[in-house]
C-alpha positions as a Markdown table, in Angstrom:
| # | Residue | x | y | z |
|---|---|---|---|---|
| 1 | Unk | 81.2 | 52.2 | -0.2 |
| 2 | Unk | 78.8 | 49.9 | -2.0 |
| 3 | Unk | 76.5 | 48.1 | 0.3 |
| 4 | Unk | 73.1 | 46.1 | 0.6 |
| 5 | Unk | 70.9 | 48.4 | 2.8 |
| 6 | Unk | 66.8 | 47.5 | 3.5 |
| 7 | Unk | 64.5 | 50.6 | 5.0 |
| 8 | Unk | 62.1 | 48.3 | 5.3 |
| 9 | Unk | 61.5 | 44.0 | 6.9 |
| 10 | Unk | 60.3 | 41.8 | 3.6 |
| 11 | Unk | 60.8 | 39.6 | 1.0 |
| 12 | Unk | 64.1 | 40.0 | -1.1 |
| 13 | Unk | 62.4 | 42.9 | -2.8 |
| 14 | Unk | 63.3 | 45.1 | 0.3 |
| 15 | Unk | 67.3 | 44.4 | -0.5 |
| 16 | Unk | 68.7 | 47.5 | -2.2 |
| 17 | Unk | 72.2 | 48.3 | -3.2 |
| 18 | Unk | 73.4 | 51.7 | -1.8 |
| 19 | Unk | 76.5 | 54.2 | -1.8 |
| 20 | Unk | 76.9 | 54.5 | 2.1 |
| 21 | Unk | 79.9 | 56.2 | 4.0 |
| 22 | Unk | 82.7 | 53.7 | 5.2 |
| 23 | Unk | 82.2 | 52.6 | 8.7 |
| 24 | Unk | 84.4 | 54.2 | 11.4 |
| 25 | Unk | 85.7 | 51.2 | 14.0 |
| 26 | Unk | 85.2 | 51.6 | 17.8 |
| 27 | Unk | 86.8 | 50.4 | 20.8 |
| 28 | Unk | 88.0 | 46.8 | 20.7 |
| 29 | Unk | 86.8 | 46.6 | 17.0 |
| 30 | Unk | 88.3 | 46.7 | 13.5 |
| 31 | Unk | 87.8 | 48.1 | 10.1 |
| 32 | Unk | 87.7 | 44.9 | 7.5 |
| 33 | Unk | 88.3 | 45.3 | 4.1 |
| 34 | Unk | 85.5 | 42.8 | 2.4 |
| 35 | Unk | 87.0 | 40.4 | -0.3 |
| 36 | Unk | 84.0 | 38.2 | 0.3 |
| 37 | Unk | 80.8 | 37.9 | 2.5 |
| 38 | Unk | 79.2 | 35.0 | 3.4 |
| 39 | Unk | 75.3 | 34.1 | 2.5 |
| 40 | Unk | 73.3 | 32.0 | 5.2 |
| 41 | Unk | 70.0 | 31.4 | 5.3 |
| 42 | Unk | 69.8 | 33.3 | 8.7 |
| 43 | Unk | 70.1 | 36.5 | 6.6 |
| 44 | Unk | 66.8 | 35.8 | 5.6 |
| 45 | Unk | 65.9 | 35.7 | 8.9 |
| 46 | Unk | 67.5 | 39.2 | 9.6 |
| 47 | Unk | 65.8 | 40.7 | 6.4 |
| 48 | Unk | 61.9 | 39.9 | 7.4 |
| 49 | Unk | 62.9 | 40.4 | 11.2 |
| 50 | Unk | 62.4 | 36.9 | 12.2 |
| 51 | Unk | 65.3 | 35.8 | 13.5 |
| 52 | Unk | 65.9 | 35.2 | 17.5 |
| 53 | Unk | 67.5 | 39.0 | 17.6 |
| 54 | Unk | 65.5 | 42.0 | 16.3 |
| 55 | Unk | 66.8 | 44.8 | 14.6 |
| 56 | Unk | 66.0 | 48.4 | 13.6 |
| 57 | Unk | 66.3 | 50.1 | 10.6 |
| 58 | Unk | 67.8 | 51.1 | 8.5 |
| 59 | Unk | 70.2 | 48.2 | 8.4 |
| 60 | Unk | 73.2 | 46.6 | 6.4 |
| 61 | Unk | 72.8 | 42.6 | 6.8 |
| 62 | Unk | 74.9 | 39.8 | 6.7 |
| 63 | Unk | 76.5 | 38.2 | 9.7 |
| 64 | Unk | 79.6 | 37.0 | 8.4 |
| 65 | Unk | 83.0 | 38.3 | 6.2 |
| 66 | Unk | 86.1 | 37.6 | 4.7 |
| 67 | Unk | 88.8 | 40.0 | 3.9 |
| 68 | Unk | 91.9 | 42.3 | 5.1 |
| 69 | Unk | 92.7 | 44.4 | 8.0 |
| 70 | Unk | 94.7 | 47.9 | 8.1 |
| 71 | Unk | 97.7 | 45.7 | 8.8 |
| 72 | Unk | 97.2 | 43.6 | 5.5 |
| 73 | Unk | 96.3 | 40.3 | 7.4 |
| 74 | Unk | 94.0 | 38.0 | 6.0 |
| 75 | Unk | 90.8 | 38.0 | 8.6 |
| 76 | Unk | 87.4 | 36.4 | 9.0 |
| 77 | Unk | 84.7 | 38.4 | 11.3 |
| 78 | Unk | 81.4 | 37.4 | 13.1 |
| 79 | Unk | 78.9 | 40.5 | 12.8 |
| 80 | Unk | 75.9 | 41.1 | 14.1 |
| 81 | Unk | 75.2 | 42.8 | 10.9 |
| 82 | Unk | 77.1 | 44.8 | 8.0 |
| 83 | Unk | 78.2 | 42.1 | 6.3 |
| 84 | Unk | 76.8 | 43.0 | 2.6 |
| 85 | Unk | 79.2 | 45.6 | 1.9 |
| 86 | Unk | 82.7 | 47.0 | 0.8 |
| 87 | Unk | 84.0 | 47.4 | 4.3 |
| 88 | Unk | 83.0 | 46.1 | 7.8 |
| 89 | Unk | 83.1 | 47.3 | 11.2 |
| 90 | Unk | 83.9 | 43.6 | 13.5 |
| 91 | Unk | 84.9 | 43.2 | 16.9 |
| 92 | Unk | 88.2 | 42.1 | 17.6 |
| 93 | Unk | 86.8 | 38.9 | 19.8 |
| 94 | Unk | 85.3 | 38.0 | 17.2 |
| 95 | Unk | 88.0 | 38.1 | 14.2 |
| 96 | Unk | 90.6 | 35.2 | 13.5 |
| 97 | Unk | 93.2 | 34.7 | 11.0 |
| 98 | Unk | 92.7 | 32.7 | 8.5 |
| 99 | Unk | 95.6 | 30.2 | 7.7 |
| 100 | Unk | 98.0 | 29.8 | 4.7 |
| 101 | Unk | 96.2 | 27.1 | 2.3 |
| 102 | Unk | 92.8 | 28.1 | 3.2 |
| 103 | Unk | 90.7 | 30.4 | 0.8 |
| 104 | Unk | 88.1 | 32.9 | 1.5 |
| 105 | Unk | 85.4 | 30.5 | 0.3 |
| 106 | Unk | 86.7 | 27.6 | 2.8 |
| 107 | Unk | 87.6 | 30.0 | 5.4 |
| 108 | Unk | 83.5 | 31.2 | 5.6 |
| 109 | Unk | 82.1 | 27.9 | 5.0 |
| 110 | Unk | 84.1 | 26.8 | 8.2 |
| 111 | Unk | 83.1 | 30.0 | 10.4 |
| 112 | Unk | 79.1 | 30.3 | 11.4 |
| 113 | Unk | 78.5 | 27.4 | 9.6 |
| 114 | Unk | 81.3 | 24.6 | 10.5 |
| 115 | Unk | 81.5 | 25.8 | 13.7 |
| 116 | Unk | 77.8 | 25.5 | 14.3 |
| 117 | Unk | 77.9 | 21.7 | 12.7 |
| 118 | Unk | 81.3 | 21.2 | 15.3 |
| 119 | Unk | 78.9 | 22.7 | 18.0 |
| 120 | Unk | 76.1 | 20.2 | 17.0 |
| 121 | Unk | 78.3 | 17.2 | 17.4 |
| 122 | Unk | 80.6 | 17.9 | 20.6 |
| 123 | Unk | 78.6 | 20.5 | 22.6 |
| 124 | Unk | 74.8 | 19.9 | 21.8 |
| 125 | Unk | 74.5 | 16.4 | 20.8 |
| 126 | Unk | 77.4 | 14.8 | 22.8 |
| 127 | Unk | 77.9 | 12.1 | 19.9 |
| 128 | Unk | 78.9 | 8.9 | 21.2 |
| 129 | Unk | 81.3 | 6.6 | 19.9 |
| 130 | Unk | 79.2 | 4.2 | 17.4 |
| 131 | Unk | 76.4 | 6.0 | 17.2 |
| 132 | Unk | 73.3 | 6.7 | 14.4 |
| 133 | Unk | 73.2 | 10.3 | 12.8 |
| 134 | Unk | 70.5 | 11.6 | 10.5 |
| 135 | Unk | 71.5 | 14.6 | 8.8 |
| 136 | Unk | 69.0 | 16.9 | 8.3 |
| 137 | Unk | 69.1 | 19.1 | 4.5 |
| 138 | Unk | 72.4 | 17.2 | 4.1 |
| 139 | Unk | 73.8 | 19.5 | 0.7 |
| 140 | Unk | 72.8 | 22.6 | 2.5 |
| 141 | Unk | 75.5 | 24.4 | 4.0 |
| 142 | Unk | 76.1 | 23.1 | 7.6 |
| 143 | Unk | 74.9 | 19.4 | 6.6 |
| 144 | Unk | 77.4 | 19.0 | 4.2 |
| 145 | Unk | 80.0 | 19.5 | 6.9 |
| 146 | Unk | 78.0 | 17.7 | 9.2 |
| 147 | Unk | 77.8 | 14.8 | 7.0 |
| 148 | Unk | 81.7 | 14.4 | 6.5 |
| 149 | Unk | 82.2 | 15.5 | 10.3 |
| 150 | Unk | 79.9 | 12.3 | 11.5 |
| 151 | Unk | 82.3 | 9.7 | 11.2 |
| 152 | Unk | 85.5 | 11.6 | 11.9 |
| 153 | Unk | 83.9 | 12.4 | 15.2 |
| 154 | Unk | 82.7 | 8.7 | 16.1 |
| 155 | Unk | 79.2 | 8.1 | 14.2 |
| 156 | Unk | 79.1 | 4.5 | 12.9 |
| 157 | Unk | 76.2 | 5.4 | 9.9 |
| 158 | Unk | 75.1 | 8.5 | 8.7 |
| 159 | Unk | 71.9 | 9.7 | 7.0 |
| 160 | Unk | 71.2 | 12.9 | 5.1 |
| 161 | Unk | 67.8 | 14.1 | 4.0 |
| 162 | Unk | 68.4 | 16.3 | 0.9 |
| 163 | Unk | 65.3 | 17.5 | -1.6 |
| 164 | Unk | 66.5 | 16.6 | -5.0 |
| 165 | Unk | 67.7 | 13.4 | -6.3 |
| 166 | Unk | 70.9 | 15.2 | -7.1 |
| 167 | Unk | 71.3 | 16.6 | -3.6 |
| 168 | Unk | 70.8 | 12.9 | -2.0 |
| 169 | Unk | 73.6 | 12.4 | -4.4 |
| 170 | Unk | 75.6 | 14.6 | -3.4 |
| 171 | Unk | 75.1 | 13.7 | 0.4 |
| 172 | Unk | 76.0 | 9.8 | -0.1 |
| 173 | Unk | 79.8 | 11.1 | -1.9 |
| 174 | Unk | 80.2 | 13.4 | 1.1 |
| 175 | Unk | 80.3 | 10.3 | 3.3 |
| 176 | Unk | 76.4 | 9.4 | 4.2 |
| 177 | Unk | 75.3 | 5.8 | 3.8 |
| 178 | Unk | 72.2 | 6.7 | 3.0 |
| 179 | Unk | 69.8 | 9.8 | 1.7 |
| 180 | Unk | 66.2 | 10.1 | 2.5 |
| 181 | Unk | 63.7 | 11.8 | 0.4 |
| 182 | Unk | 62.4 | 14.5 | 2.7 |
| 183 | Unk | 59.2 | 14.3 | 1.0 |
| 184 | Unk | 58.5 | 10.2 | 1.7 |
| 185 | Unk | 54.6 | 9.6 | 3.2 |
| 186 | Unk | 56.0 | 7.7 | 5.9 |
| 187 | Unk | 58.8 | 10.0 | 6.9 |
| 188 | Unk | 59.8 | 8.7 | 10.6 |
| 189 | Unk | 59.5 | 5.0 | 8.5 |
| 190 | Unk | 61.9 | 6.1 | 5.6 |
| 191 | Unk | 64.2 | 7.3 | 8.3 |
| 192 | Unk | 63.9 | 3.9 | 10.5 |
| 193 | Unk | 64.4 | 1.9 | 7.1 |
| 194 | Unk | 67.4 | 4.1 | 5.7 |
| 195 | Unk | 69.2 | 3.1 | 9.7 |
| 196 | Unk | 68.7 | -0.8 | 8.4 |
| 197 | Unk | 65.1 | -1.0 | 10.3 |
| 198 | Unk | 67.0 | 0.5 | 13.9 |
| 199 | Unk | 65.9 | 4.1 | 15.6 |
| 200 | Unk | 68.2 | 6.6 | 15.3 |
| 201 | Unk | 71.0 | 8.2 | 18.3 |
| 202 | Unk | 70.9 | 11.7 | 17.0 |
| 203 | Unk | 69.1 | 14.1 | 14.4 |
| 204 | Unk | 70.3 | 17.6 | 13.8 |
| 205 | Unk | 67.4 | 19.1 | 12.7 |
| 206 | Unk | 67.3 | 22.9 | 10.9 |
| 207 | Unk | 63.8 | 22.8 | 8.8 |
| 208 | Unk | 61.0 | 22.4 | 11.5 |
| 209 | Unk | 57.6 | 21.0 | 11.1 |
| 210 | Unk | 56.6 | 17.5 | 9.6 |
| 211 | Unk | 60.4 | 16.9 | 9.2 |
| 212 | Unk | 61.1 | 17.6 | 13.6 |
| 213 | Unk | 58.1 | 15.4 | 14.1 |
| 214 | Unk | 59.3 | 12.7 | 11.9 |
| 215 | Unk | 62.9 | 12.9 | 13.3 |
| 216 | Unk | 61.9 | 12.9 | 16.8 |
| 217 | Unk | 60.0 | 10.0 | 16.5 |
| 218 | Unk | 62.7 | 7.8 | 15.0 |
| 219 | Unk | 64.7 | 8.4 | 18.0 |
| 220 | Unk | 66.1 | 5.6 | 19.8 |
| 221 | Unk | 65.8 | 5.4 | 23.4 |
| 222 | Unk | 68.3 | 7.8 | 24.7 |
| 223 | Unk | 68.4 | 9.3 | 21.8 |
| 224 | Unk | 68.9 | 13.4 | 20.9 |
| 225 | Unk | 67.5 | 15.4 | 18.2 |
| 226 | Unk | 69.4 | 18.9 | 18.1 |
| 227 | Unk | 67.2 | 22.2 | 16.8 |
| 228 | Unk | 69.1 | 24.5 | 15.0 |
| 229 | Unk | 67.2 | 26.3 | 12.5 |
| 230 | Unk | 63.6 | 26.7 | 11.6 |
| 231 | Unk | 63.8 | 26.7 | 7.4 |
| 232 | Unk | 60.2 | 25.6 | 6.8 |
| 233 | Unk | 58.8 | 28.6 | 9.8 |
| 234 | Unk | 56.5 | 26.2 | 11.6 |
| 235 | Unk | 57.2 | 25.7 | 14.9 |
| 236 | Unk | 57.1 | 22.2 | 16.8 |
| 237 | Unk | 55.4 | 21.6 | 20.3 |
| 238 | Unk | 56.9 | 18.7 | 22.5 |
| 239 | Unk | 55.3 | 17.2 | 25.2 |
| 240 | Unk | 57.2 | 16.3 | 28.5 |
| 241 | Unk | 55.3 | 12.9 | 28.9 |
| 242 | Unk | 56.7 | 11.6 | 25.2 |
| 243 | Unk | 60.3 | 12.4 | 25.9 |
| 244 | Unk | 60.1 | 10.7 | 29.7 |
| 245 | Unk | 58.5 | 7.5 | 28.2 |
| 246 | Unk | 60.9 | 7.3 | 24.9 |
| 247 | Unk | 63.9 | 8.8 | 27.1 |
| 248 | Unk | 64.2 | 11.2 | 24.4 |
| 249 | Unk | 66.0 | 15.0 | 24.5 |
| 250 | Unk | 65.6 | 17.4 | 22.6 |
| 251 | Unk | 68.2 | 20.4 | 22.8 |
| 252 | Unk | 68.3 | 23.5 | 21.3 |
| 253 | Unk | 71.8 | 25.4 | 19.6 |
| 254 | Unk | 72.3 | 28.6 | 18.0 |
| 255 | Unk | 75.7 | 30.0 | 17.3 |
| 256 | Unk | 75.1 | 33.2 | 18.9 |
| 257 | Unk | 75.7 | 32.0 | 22.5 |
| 258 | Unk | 79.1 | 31.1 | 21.4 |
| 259 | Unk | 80.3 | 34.4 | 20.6 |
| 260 | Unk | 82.7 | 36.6 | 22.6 |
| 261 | Unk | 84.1 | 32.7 | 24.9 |
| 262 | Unk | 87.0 | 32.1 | 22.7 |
| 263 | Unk | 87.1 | 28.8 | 24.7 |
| 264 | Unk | 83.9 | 28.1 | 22.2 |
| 265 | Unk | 85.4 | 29.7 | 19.0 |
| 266 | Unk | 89.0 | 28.8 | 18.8 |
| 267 | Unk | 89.8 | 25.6 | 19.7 |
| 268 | Unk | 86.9 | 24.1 | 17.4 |
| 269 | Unk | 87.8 | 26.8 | 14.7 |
| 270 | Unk | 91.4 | 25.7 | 14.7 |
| 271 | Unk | 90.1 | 21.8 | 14.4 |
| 272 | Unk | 88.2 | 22.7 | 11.5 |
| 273 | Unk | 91.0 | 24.5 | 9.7 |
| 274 | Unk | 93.3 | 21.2 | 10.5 |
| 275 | Unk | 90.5 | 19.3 | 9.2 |
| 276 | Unk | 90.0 | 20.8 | 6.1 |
| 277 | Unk | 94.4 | 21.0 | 5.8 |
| 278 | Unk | 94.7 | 17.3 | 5.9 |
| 279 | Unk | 91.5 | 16.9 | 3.2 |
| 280 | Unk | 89.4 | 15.4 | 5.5 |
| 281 | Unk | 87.0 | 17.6 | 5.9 |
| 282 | Unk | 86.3 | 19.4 | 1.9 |
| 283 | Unk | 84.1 | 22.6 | 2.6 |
| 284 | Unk | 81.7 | 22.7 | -0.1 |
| 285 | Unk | 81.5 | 26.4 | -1.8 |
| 286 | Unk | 78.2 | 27.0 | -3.9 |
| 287 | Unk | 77.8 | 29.5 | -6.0 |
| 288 | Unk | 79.5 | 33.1 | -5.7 |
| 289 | Unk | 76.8 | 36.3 | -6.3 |
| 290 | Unk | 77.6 | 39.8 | -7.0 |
| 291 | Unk | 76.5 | 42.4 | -4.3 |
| 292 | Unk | 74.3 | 43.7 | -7.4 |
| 293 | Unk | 72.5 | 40.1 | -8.0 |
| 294 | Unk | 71.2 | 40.1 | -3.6 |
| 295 | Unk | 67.6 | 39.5 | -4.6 |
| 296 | Unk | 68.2 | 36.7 | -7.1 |
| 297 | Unk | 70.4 | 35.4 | -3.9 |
| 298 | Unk | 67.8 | 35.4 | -1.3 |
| 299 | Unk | 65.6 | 33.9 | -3.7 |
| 300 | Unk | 67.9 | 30.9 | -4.5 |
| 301 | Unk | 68.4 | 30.0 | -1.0 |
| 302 | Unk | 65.0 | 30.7 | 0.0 |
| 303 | Unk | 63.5 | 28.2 | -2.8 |
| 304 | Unk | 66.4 | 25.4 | -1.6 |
| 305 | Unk | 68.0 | 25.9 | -5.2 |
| 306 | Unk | 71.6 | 25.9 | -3.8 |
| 307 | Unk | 73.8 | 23.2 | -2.5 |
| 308 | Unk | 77.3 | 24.6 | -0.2 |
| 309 | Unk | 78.0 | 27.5 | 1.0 |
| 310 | Unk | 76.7 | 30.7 | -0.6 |
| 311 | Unk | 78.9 | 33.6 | -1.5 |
| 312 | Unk | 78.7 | 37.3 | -2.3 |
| 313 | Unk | 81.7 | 39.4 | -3.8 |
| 314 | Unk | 81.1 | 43.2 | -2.8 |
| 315 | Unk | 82.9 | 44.5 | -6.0 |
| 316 | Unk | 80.3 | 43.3 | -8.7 |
C-alpha cells in the first residue's frame, strides 16, 4: 500500500511516500480502508517529535481517517498514528459510523477537531449562558467550528483572531462579531476594544506566546482562557499570585484524554453530526492534497496558508 513514512524527526523534508505491506488488525481493532485522511497541525507535531506523546521510528503519521471497513460501512478512526496511508489499523473504541448526509470531509472536520472545539466549550471552559468568547486563529480548523459553536452553546459575542484580512473575513460570516488582527501593538487592548471596551469570559487559545499573554490579560474577573495547542512553540509561564488577584483560570485540554470514555466521544460526536444535519453548524473543508504532494502540505499549514480543515486523498 502507498503510505507517508519518515526514518527520521524534521521538517517536511523528512515525509516520504513509500510502498509498505498492508497492516494486519489485532484484537479489538480493525482494518480501514482510507478514502480520506485528515491533516491537523498536530501532525506536525508528530513529525519533529514535539508533540505531548513521543514516538519511534520508523513511523506512518497522521492521527485521524475516513473510509470503509471489511463489512462495507462507512467509518471514521482516531489513531495514534498510520493515518497517511492506503489502509489503517484503528481500534474499535475508537471508530464510529459516520451518518447518511454527512461526507468524508465533514465527517473529519467534526472528529479530532469538532470534538476538541465541543470539549473547549462544555468540558474545559464551562461556557456560561451570556458570556464573552475570543476565538483564537478563528479560520483555522477548530476555530471555525468554535466560532459558529459560540452562540449555539450560550455565548452572547464572539471574537476571532485570524492573520489575514481575508481570514478575519471569513471569521465575522462564520458568526463572530468581530476579528482581531493578531498582529495589533496593543494586543490585550485590541481584544478589550473588539468586546465594546469590556474583559473577556473565555479565550480558547492554540498559538502560545505574545498571543496567551495578551489573552490572559483581557480576562474578566472570573474569567477562563483554555490551552489547546502551542502553534507559535513558545511556551507561557503563569504566576499563581496574577490568577488569585484577577480570579483568573487557566485550564489546559488536549483530545487525547478523551479517547477510549465513549461517555466523552459519543454523545458530543453525535451533537455535532445533528449540528451539522440541521445546517447549523457548516464544517469548513480546505483544501484536499494528494498523499504524493505531503511536503507541500506540511508546508501550507505550517506557514498558516490554509483556512478549514485540511485533507489528504491516499490514491493520488
Amino acid at each position: 500500500m502507498r503510505a507517508v513514512q519518515i526514518d527520521e524527526f524534521g521538517g517536511p523534508e523528512v515525509l516520504k511516500l513509500v510502498d509498505l505491506p498492508v497492516p494486519e488488525p489485532g484484537e479489538g481493532e480493525l482494518l480501514v480502508d482510507v478514502t480520506t485522511a485528515g491533516l491537523n497541525f498536530a501532525d506536525t507535531h508528530q513529525r519533529e517529535n514535539s508533540y505531548l506523546a513521543k514516538y519511534e521510528l520508523p513511523l506512518v503519521i497522521g492521527g485521524e481517517v475516513a473510509g470503509t471497513d471489511r463489512d462495507g460501512r462507512r467509518v471514521i478512526s482516531l489513531l495514534r498514528s498510520g493515518g497517511y496511508a492506503e489502509h489503517a489499523v484503528a481500534r474499535e473504541d475508537q471508530t464510529f459510523p459516520i451518518p447518511d448526509g454527512v461526507d468524508d470531509g465533514a465527517a473529519l472536520a467534526l472528529l479530532i477537531q469538532g470534538l476538541t472545539a465541543w470539549h473547549l466549550y462544555r468540558t474545559s471552559a464551562k461556557l456560561g449562558e451570556g458570556e464573552s468568547v475570543v476565538v483564537v486563529s478563528g479560520a483555522g480548523g477548530v476555530g471555525s467550528l468554535a466560532v459558529q459553536l459560540a452562540k449555539p452553546f450560550g455565548a452572547a459575542r464572539v471574537i476571532a483572531t485570524a492573520s489575514s484580512e481575508e481570514k478575519r473575513a471569513k471569521t465575522l460570516e462564520l458568526g463572530a462579531d468581530a476579528a482581531v488582527d493578531p498582529g495589533a501593538e496593543d494586543l490585550t487592548a485590541a481584544i478589550l476594544e473588539a468586546n465594546e471596551g469590556r474583559q473577556v469570559d473565555v479565550v480558547l487559545e492554540m498559538s502560545g506566546g505574545r498571543m496567551f499573554d495578551a489573552a490572559i490579560e483581557a480576562l474578566a474577573p472570573f474569567g477562563r482562557i483554555v490551552a489547546y495547542g502551542i502553534a507559535g512553540r513558545e511556551q507561557n509561564e503563569v504566576q499563581t499570585g496574577r490568577l488569585m488577584r484577577k480570579s483568573r483560570a487557566v485550564v489546559g485540554f488536549w483530545l487525547m484524554h478523551c479517547l477510549g470514555r465513549r461517555d466523552m466521544m459519543d454523545e458530543p460526536l453525535a451533537e455535532l453530526f445533528d449540528l451539522a444535519a440541521r445546517g447549523v453548524l457548516v464544517p469548513q473543508v480546505g483544501e484536499t492534497y494528494g498523499l504524493s504532494e505531503v511536503r507541500r502540505a506540511h508546508e501550507d499549514l505550517a506557514a498558516r496558508r490554509t483556512t478549514g480543515k485540511l485533507l489528504l486523498d491516499p490514491s493520488a
